[in-house]
C-alpha positions in Angstrom: 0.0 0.0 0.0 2.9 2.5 0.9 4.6 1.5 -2.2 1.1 2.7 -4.1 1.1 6.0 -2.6 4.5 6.5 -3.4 4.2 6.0 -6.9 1.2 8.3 -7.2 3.1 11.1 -5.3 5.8 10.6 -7.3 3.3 11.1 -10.8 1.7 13.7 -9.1 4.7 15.4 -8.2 6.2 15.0 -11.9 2.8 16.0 -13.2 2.8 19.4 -10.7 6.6 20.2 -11.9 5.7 20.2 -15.5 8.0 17.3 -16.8 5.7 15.4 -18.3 5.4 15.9 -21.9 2.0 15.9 -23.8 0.7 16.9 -27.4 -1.0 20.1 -26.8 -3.3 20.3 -29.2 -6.4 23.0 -29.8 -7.6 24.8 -32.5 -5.2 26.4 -34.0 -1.9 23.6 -34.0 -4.5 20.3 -34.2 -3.0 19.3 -37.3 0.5 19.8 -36.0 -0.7 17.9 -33.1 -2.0 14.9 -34.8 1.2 14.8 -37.7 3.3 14.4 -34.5 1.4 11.5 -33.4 0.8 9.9 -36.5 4.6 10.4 -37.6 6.0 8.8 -34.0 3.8 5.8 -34.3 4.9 5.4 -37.9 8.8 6.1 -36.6 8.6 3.2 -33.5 7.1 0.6 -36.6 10.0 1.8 -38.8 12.8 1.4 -36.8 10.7 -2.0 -34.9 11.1 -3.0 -38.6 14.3 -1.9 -39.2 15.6 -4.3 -35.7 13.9 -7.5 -37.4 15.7 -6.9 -40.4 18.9 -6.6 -39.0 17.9 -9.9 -37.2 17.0 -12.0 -40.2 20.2 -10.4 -41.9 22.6 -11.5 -39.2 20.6 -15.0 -39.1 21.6 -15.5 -43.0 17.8 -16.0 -43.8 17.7 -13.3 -46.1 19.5 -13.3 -49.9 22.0 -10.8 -50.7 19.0 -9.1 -53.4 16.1 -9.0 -50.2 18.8 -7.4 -48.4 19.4 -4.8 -50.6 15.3 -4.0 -51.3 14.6 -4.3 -47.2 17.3 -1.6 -46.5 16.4 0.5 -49.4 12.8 0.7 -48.4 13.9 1.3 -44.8 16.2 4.2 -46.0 13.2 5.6 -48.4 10.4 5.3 -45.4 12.6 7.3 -43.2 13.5 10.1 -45.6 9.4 10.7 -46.4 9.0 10.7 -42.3 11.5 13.4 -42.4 10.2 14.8 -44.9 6.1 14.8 -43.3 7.5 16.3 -40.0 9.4 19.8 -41.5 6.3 19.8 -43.7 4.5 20.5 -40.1 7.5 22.1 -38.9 8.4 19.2 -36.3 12.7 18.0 -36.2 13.2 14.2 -36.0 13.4 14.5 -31.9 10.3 15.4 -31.6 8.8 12.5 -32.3 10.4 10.6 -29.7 7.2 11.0 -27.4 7.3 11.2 -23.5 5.0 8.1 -22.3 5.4 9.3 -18.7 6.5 6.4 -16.6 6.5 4.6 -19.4 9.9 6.5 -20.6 9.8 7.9 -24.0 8.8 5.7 -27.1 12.3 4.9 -28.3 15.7 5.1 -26.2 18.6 7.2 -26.1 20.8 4.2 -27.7 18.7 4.1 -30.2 18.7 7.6 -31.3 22.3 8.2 -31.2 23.3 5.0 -33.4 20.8 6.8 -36.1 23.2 10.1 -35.6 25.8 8.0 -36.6 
């Protein structure tokens, strides 16, 4: 029971300091709003997609030719993601939403092998 508490102080306190992030969205920035959700759930599936890939690669279940076509698309997805968010004036980081005490929808590691 203490343990319950605790965790909903801590939320509450998190919630009170303002470090939880959330898509603000009203009238005037709705479609901005709902890009930047759309675009991060079709960013998680792409790079979900991506990890698989790499899997079956380093399994040797894949020929040299699917290779090629998988990472192409991969390459060719990402670029019209990047491309969708500057349309709506949203950078790449901003579609790594904040899930609360969830974390955020992808991890640091993640994001700074993609700087690479």
């Amino acid at each position: 029971m203490e343990q319950a508490i605790a965790g909903l102080n801590q939320e509450l306190a998190s919630l009170s300091s303002g470090t939880t992030q959330r898509i603000d969205c009203n009238s005037e920035n709705i479609e901005q709003g709902l890009a930047r959700l759309v675009l991060s759930l079709i960013e998680l599936l792409r790079r979900l997609l991506e990890r698989q890939a790499i899997r079956r690669m380093e399994g040797g279940r894949l020929a040299d030719a699917q290779i090629e076509e998988m990472g192409l698309a991969l390459m060719k997805l990402e670029q019209k993601i990047r491309e969708l968010a500057a349309q709506f004036g949203l950078r790449p980081e901003e579609l790594n939403l904040d899930l609360g005490p969830l974390g955020h929808l992808w991890t640091e590691e993640q994001n700074q092998r993609k700087s690479k």
